[in-house]
DOKEMAR-109682 format. One record per residue (C-alpha): residue number from 0; residue in three letters; z, y negated, x. Coordinates in nm, 2 decimals. Layout:
# DOKEMAR-109682
    n  res      pz      py      px
  NUM  ALA       Z       Y       X
...
This chain:
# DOKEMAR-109682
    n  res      pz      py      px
    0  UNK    0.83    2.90   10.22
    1  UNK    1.00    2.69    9.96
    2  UNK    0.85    2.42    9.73
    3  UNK    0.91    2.13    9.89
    4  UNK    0.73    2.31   10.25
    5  UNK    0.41    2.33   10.00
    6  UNK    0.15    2.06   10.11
    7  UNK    0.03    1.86    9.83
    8  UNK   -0.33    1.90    9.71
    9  UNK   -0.44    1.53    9.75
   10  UNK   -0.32    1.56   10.15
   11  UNK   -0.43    1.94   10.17
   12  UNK   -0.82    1.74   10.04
   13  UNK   -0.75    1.43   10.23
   14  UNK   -0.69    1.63   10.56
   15  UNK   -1.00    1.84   10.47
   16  UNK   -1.23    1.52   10.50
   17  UNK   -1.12    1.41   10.79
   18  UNK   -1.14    1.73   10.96
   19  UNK   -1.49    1.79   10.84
   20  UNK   -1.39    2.05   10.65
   21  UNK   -1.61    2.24   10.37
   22  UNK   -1.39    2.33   10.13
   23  UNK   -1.44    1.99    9.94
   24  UNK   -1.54    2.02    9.57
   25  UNK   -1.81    1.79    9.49
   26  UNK   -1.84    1.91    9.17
   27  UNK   -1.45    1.88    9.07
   28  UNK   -1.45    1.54    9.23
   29  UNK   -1.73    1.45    9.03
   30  UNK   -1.56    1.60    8.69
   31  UNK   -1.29    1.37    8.76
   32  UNK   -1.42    1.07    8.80
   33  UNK   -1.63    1.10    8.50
   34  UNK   -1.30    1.24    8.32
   35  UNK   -1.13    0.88    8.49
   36  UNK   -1.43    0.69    8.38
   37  UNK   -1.47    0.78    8.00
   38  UNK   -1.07    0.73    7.96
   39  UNK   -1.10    0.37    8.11
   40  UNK   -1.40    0.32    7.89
   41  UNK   -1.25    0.42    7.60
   42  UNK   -0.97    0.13    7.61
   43  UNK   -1.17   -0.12    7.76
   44  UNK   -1.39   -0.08    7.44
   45  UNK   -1.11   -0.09    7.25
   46  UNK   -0.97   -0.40    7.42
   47  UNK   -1.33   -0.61    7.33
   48  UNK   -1.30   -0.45    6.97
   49  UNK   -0.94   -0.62    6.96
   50  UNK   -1.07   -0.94    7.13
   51  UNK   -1.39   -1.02    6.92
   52  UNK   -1.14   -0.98    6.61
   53  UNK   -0.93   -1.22    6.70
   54  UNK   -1.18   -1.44    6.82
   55  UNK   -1.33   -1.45    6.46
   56  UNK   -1.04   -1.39    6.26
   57  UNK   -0.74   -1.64    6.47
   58  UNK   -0.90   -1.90    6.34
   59  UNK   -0.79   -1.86    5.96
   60  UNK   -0.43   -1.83    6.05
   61  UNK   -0.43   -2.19    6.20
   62  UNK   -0.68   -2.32    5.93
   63  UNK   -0.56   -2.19    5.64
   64  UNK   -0.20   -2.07    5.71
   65  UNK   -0.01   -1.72    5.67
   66  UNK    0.21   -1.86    5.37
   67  UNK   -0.11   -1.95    5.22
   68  UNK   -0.28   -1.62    5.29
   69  UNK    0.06   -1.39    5.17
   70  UNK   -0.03   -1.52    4.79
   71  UNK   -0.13   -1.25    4.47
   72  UNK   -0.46   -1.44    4.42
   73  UNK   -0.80   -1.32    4.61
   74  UNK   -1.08   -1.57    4.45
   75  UNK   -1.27   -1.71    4.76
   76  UNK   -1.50   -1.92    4.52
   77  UNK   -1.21   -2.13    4.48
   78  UNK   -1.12   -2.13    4.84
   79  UNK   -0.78   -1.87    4.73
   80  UNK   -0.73   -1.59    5.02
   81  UNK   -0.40   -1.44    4.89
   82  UNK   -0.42   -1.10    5.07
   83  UNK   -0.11   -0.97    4.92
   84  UNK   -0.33   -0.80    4.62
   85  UNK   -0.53   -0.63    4.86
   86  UNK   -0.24   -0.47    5.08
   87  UNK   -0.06   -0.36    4.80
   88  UNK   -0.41   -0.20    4.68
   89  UNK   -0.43   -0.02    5.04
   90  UNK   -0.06    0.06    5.03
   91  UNK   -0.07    0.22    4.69
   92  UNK   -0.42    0.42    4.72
   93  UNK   -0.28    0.58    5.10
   94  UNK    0.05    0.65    4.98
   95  UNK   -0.07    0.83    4.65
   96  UNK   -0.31    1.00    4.88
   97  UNK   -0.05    1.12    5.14
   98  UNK    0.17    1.24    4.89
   99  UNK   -0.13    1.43    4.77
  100  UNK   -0.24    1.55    5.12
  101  UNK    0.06    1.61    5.33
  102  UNK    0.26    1.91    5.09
  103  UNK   -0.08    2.08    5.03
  104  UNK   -0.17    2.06    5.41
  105  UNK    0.11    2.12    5.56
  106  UNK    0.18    2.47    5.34
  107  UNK   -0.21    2.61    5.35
  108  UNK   -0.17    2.54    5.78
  109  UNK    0.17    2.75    5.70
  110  UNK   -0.02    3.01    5.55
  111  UNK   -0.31    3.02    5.77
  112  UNK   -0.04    3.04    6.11
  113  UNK    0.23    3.24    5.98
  114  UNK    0.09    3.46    5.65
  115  UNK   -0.25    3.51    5.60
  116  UNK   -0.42    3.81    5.81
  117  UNK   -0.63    3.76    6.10
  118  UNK   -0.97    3.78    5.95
  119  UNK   -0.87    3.59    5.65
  120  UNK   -0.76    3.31    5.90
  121  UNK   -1.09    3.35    6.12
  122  UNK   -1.26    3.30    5.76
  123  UNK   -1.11    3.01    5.61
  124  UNK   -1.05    2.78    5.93
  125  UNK   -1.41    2.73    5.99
  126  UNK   -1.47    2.67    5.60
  127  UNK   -1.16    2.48    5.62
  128  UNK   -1.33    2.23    5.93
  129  UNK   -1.63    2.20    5.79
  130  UNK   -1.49    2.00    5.45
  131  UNK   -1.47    1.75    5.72
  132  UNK   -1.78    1.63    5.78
  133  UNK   -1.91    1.58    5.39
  134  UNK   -2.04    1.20    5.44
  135  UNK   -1.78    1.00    5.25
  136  UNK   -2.02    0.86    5.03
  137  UNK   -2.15    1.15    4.87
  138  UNK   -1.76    1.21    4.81
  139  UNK   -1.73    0.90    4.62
  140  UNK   -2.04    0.94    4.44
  141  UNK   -1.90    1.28    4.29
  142  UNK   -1.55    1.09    4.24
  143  UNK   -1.72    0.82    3.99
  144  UNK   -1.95    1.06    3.83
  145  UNK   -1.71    1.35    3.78
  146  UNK   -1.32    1.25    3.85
  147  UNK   -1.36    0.97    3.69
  148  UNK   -1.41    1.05    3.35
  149  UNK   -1.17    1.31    3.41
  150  UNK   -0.87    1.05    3.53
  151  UNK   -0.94    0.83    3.20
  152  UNK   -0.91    1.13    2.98
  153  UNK   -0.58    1.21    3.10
  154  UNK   -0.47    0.81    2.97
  155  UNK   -0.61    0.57    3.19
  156  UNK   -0.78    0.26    3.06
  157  UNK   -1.08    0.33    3.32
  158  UNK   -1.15    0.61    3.54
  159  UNK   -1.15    0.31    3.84
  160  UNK   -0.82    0.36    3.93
  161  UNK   -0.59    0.40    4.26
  162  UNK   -0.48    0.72    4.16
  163  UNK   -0.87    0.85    4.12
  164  UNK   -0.92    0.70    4.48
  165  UNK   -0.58    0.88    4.56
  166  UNK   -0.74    1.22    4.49
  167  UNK   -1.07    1.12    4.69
  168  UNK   -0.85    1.04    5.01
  169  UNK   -0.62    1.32    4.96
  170  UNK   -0.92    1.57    5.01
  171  UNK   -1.07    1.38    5.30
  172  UNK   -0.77    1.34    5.43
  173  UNK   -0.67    1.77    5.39
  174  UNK   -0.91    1.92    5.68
  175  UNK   -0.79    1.69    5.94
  176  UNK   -0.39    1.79    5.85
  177  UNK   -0.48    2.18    5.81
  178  UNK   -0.67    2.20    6.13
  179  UNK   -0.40    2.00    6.34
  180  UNK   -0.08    2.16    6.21
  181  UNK   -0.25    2.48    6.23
  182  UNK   -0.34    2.46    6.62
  183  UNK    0.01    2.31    6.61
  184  UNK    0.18    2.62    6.46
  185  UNK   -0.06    2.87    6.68
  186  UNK    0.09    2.71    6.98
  187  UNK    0.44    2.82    6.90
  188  UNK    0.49    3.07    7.17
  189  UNK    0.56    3.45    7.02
  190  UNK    0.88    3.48    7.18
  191  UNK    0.99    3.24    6.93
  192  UNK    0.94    3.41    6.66
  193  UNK    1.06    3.75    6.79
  194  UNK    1.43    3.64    6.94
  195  UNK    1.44    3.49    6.57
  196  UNK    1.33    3.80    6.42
  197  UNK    1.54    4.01    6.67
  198  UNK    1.86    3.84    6.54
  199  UNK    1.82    3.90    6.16
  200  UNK    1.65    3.61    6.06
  201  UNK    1.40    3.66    5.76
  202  UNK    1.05    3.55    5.79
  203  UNK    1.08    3.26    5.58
  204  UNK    1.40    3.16    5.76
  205  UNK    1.20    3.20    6.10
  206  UNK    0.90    2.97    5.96
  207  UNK    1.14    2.71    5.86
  208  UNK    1.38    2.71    6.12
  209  UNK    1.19    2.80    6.42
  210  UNK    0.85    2.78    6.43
  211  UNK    0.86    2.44    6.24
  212  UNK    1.06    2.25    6.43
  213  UNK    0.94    2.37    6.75
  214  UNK    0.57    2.25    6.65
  215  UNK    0.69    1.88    6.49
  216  UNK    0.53    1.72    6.73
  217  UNK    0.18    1.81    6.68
  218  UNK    0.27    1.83    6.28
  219  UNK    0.33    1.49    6.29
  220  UNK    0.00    1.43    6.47
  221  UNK   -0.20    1.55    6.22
  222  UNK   -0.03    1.32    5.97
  223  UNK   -0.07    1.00    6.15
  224  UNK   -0.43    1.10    6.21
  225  UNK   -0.48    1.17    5.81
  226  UNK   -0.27    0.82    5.72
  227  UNK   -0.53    0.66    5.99
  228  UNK   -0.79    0.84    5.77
  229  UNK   -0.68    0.73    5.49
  230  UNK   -0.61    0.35    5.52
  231  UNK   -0.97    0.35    5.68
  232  UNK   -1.19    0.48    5.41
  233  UNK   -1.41    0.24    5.32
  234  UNK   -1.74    0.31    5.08
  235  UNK   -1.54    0.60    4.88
  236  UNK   -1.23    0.41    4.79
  237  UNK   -1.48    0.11    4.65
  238  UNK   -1.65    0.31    4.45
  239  UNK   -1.35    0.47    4.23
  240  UNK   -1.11    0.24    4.29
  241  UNK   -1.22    0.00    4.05
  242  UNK   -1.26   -0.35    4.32
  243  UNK   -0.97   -0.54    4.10
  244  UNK   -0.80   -0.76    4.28
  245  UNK   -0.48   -0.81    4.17
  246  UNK   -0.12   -0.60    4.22
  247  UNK   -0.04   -0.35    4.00
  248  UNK    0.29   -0.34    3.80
  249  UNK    0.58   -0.12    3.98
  250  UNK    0.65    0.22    3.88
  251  UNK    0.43    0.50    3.85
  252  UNK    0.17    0.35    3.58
  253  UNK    0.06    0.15    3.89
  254  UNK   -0.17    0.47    4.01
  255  UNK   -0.39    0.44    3.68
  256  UNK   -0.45    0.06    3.75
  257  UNK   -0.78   -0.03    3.91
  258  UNK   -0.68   -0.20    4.26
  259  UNK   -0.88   -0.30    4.55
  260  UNK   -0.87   -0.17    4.89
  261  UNK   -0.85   -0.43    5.25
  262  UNK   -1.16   -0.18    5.37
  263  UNK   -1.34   -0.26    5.02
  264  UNK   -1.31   -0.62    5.06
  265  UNK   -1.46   -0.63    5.42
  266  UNK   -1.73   -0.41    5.37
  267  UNK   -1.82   -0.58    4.99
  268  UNK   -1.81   -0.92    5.05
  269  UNK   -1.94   -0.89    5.45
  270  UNK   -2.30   -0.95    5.36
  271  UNK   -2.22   -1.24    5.13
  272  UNK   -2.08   -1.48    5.37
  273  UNK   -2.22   -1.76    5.61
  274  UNK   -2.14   -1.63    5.99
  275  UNK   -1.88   -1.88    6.06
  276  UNK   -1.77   -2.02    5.73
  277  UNK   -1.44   -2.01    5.63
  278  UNK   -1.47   -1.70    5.42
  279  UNK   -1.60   -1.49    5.74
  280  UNK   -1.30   -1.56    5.89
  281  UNK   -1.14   -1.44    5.66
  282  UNK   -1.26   -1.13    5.63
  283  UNK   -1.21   -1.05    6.04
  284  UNK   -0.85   -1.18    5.97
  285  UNK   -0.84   -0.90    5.71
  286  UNK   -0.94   -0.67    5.99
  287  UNK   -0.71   -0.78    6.24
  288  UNK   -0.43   -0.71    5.98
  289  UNK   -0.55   -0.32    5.94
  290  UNK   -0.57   -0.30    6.35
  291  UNK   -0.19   -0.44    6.37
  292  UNK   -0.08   -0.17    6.08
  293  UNK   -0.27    0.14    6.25
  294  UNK   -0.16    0.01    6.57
  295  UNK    0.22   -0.01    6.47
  296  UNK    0.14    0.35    6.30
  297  UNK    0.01    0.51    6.58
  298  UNK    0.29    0.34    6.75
  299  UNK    0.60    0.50    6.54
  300  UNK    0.41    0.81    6.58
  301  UNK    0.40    0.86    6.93
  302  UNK    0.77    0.75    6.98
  303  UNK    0.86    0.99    6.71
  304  UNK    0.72    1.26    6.92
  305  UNK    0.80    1.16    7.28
  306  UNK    1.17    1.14    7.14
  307  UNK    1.12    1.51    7.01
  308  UNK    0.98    1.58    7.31
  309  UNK    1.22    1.46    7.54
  310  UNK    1.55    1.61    7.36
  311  UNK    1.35    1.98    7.35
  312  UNK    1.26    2.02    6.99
  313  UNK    0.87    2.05    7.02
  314  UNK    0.66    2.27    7.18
């Protein structure tokens, strides 16, 4: 019998219920539908996330003006929303920690999938996982109290800086990378590796050539899920980051400037507002900024590895 003679399983059910027959599965129609369920949840509560933001946070774009709002100064006192202090704040603290995060993650998942033995692995993957869930606060407790006066030893005029909030990020940021490009690496089939091997390619060579590519996709996963970590962070980055609102100078002394975050700003000056007032709004404008970045993240992302997909260089 060839493929297309094979009745498909929908009809082959279908057929069974109108025939009375008993080889239904309740219990896999049932997993289904709360599989189907919990998927449509998920974006309808997303949607109403999305909708009550703008609700709140539409109205300072007609009220106040996005030329007004894409200013250096942040002083709400004075009725001054310039947001531009705060993105480059954000910008600067996630890329400092994703320059951090990505090398050092990307190389221990290497050496956990491709070099370390099989008990070593099965030791420092759960230790590795479990770095996760250390509440971010305690995090940035031990960032002001020890890294702090660390970072303003090495120079800096306070230990507040981006580059101190860089290093807090970069290590929340690691087990989430590690984990993801590890799984991502593990999936490589074994074949891969041998027809590499088999044609007198070194080990390095087959790790770099092969087994990397082959797992991109899910490599570059785990990154856009520790950038989305990153740019999130909210009660760790404001306490080491210094809360200064104002843009660093360019170049590299910009990292040991104390900057404030878009995440700081909502979550410090939240409780501080009138519901309603003009200030409020401008705080859920603030968040409907960091859903349009993630989103357009998230976005490059997946077309990035649907295109990898497509033309057969992921696994």
């Amino acid at each position: 019998m060839t493929t297309t003679q094979l009745p498909n399983t929908k009809v082959r059910r279908r057929q069974s219920i109108q025939e009375g027959g008993s080889d239904f599965n309740w219990k896999e129609f049932l997993i289904e539908s709360l599989i189907r369920v919990a998927g449509l949840s998920a974006i309808f509560i997303i949607a109403l996330i999305f909708i009550f933001l703008l609700r709140e946070g539409l109205p300072t774009f007609r009220d106040i003006g996005l030329s007004s709002l894409l200013t250096r100064r942040w002083y709400p006192i004075e009725g001054q929303y310039g947001m531009l202090s705060l993105l480059a704040g954000s910008m600067i603290v996630t890329i400092g920690a994703i320059s951090i995060a990505v090398p050092l993650g990307l190389t221990t998942a290497i050496y956990l999938g491709e070099i370390a033995p099989q008990r070593q692995r099965e030791l420092l993957k759960p230790f590795i996982e479990v770095l996760a869930g250390i509440p971010s606060i305690v995090l940035g407790f031990l960032g002001w109290v020890v890294l702090a006066p660390l970072v303003q030893r090495m120079g800096a005029p306070t230990g507040l800086t981006a580059f101190t909030g860089s290093l807090i990020l970069a290590y929340m940021a690691l087990p989430t990378i590690i984990s993801i490009s590890e799984d991502a690496l593990y999936a490589v089939p074994k074949s891969y590796r041998d027809g590499s091997l088999a044609i007198g390619a070194t080990r390095w060579q087959t790790t770099w050539r092969v087994v990397l590519p082959a797992a991109r996709s899910g490599i570059v996963t785990a990154v856009m899920l520790g950038v989305g970590r990153a740019i999130g962070e909210t009660m760790a980055v404001m306490m080491v980051t210094g809360n200064a609102a104002n843009i660093p100078e360019l170049g590299f002394g910009a990292f040991f400037q104390p900057v404030r975050t878009m995440t700081a700003t909502i979550a410090a000056e939240m409780g501080e507002v009138a519901n309603g007032s003009e200030h409020y709004s401008v705080l859920f404008a603030i968040g409907i900024m960091l859903f349009v970045i993630t989103f357009v993240l998230n976005s490059i992302a997946a077309r990035f590895v649907g295109t990898k997909r497509r033309a057969g260089g992921s696994v």
